[in-house]
N, C-alpha and C positions, 0 to 999 in steps of 0.2 A: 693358751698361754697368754697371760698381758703382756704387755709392752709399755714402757714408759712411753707417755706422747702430753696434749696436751687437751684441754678442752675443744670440743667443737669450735674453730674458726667461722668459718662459712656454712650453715649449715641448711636443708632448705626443705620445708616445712611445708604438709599437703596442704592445696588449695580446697577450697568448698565449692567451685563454678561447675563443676559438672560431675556429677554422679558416675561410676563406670557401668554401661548395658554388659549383663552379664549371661543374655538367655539368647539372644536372634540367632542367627546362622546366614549369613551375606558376608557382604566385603567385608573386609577388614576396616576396625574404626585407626592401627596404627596404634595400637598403645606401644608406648615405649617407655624405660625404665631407667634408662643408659647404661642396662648392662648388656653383655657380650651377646650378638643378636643368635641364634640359634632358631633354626628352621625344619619344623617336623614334617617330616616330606613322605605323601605315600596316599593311600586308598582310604576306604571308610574305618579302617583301621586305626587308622591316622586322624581321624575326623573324631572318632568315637559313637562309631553308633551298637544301638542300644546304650550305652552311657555317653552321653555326651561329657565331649571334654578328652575321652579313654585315658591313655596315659598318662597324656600331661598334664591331669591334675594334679599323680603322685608325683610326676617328676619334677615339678613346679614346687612344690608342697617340699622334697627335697633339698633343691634347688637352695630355695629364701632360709630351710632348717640349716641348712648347712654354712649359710652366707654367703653365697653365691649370685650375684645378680646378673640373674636372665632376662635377655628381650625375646622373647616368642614373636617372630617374624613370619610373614605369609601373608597373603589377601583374601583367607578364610577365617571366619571369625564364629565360633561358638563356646558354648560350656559354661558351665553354673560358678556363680562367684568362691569358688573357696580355689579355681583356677585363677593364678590372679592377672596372668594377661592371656586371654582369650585366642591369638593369631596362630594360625597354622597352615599348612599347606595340603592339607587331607583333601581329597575327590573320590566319596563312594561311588565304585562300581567301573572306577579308571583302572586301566592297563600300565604297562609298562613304557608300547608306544605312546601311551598320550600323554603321561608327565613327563617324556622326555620330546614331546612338541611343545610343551609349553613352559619347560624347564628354564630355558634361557630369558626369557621374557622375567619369569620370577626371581632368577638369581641378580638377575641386572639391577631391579627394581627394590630389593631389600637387602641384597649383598649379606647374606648371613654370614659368620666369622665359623659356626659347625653347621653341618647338615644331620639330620635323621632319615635316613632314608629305610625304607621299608614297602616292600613293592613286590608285586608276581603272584597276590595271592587272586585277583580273579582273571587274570589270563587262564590260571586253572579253573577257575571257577567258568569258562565262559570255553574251555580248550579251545584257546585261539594261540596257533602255529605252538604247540607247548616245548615239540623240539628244538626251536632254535628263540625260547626262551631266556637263556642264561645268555646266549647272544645281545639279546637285544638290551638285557642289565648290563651288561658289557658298555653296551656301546653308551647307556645311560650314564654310567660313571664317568665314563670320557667327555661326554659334554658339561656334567657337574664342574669336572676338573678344571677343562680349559677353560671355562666361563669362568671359574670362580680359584685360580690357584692356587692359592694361599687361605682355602678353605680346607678345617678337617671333616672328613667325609666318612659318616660312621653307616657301615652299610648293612641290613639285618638279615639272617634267615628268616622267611618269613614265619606264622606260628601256625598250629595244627587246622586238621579239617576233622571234622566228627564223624567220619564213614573211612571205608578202607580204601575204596579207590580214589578218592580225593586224601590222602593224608599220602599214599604210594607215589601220586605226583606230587604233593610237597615236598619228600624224602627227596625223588630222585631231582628237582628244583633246587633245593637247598646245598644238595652236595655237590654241585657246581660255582658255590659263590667262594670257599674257600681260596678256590684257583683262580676264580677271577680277583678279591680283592689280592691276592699274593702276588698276583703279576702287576697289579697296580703300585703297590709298595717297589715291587721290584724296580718301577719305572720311575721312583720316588716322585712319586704322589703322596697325598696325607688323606690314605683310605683304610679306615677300618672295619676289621669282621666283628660282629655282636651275634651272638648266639641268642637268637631271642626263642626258638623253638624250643629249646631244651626247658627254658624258663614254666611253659603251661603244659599242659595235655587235656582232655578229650573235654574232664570234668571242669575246667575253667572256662570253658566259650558256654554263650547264652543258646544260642541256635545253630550251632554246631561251626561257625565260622567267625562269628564277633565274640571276643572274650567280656566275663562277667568284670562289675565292678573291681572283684579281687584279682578274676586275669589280667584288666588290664593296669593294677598296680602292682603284681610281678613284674608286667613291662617296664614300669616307671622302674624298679629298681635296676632291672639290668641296664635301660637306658643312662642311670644316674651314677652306675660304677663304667660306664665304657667311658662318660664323657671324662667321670674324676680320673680315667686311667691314662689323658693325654693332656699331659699339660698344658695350661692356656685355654681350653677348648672352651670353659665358661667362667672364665678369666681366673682368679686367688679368692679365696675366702678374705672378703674385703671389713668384713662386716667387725666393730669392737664393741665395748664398753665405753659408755660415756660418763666418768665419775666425778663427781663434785669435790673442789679440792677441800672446801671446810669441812664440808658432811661426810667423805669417805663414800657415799651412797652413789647408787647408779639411777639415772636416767631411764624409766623404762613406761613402757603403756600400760597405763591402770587395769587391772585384772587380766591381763592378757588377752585384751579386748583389741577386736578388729574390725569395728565397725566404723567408718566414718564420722567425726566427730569427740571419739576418744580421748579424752587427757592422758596426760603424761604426769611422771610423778620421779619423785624420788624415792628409792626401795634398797636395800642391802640386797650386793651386788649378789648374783645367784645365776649366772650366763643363761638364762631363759632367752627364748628367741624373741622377745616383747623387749629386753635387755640388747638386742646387737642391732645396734646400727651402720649403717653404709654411707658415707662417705662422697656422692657420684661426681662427676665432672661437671654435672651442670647446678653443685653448689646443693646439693639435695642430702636431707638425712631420711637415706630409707630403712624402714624394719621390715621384716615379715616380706622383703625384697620387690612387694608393691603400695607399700602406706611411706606419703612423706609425713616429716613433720611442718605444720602449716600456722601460720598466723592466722588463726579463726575468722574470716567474712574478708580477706584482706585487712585488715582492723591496723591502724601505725600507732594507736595511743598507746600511752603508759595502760598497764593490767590486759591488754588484749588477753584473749585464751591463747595458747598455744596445744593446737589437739593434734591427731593422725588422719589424714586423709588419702584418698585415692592421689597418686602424682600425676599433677596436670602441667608441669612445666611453668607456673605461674612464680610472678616474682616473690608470692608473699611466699613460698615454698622454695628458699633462696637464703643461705645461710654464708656469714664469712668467717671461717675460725683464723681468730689473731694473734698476735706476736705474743700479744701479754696471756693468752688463752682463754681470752673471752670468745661469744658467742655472737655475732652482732644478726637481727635479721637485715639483707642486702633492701629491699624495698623501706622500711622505717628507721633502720641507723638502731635499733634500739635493741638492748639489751637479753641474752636469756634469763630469767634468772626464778627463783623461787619466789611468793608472792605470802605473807600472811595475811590470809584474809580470815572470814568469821568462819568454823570450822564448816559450815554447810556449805557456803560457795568457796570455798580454797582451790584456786587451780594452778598450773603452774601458767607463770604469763608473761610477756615484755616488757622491758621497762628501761624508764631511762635511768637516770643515776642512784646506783647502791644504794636501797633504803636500810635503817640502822635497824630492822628486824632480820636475821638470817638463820630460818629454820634449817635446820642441823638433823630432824628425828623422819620416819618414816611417815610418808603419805603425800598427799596432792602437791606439794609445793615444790617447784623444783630448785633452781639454785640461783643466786644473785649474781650479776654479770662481776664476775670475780674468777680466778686460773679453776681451771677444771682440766682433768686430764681422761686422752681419747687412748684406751688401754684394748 
């Protein structure tokens, strides 16, 4: 549904200084987004192997479709760029006790606002002490809690084994976390049960224990109804329409392109997700929940481009929306606005004072620093 509002004030625009690495597997580089931090916490599961990246590529992918802006928080770092921030908390081939030794250290250190937790699948895998298992998640959540109180704490069965005696100790594993998260609620904590097992079975895992591409975007989905099912957990769907008050037309990235570099354009309005922009606190207009919009090379002249880039926190990717409902960028003082140029190079681009052409029709040009409204 729109909403009356008005043109981008402040709006802030991806930088070109650094490219995002979308393939290593090390530390964390910290990408941040300013949205609501969320931390996928668990095994190789969590990490994604055999597909790197595993869930939270869909759930990501969700996430930015939906409007939602996530920070993926952890000082793990992999997965192919259509993940658009990389951080996570995955440790193949970790137990139970060892993310809960090195739990606090993490929660300290990136304070996530949700957790994902999903854990216990190679303590079976390794039958280490398996009956006082659910014990030791037990005691796991109790450290999540008191480190981090005012964290929602979304906690999973874990998902199948491909043989019968490893799936017999998943069963009887899994049928233990009901009672434990219910005694946590009971204790009012903010811990939730996600049924993730029901989600796959035998024929979704690649080698009988890591789920296939499509298993693990079941999980993305179950993940992505537990978080929409507690509010606040990955803040409001922030995300609007930015429409031009002459043109009527929206603000959107040229062919629903997402490469760094991309222009922007004016197009009748049509809520594509190339169409919904975010709003952030630190003056940013994000789409696609990891592209700002950017003053092209930092550029301050009248006609810079204004394209989509990776958000690097840079001032040229720094927007003020004002009182009259202009656009100003925060780094050049100058203008949003639509530019006519010869039809082959027409971009949308900055500028200072209103010039007396103001394209009205669809394509590259965006809109003249004149009211626009954030719908």
């Amino acid at each position: 549904m729109r909403t009356g509002a008005r043109w981008l004030g402040s709006i802030a625009a991806l930088g070109v200084v650094m490219a995002m690495v979308t393939t290593p597997i090390g530390p964390a580089s910290a990408e941040s987004n300013g949205g609501v931090r969320v931390m996928p916490l668990g095994d190789s599961i969590t990490e994604g192997t055999q597909t790197p990246g595993g869930y939270r590529i869909g759930l990501w992918q969700r996430l930015a479709d939906g409007g939602y802006a996530a920070d993926f928080v952890g000082s793990q770092f992999n997965g192919p760029a259509s993940l658009g921030d990389h951080d996570h908390e995955g440790h193949p081939g970790w137990r139970i006790d060892q993310i809960d030794a090195n739990v606090v250290g993490w929660l300290n250190t990136y304070q996530p606002h949700s957790v994902l937790l999903q854990i216990g699948t190679n303590d079976i895998l390794q039958n280490y002490n398996l009956s006082t298992a659910p014990d030791r998640l037990s005691a796991l959540i109790d450290r999540i809690t008191t480190t981090a109180p005012d964290a929602e704490v979304f906690v999973a069965q874990i998902t199948p084994l491909g043989w019968g005696d490893g799936e017999a100790a998943v069963n009887s594993f899994n049928a233990a976390i009901p009672g434990i998260v219910q005694s946590k609620v009971n204790a009012g904590k903010n811990v939730h049960l996600v049924d993730m097992h029901s989600a796959l079975t035998a024929a979704d895992l690649e080698d009988g224990v890591h789920p296939t591409a499509t298993g693990y975007d079941k999980m993305a989905a179950v993940w992505y109804g537990a978080l929409r099912s507690v509010p606040g957990s990955v803040g409001t769907t922030g995300s609007n329409e930015i429409v031009g008050a002459q043109s009527g037309r929206c603000l959107e990235v040229t062919g629903v392109g997402t490469a760094n570099g991309t222009d922007v354009q004016l197009w009748d309005c049509w809520g594509g997700s190339n169409q919904r922009w975010t709003y952030t606190a630190d003056k940013q207009l994000m789409v696609y929940g990891n592209k700002c919009l950017d003053a092209y090379g930092q550029g301050t002249s009248n006609g810079t481009r204004v394209v989509i880039w990776d958000c690097n926190g840079l001032v040229n990717q720094r927007w003020n929306v004002n009182a009259d409902g202009t656009i100003t960028g925060v780094q050049s003082g100058l203008c949003l606005e639509p530019r006519a140029l010869a039809p082959a190079t027409a971009r949308r681009s900055i500028s200072g004072p209103a010039a007396a052409d103001k394209p009205t029709s669809n394509g590259p040009d965006g809109n003249h620093c004149v009211p626009a409204r954030w719908v």
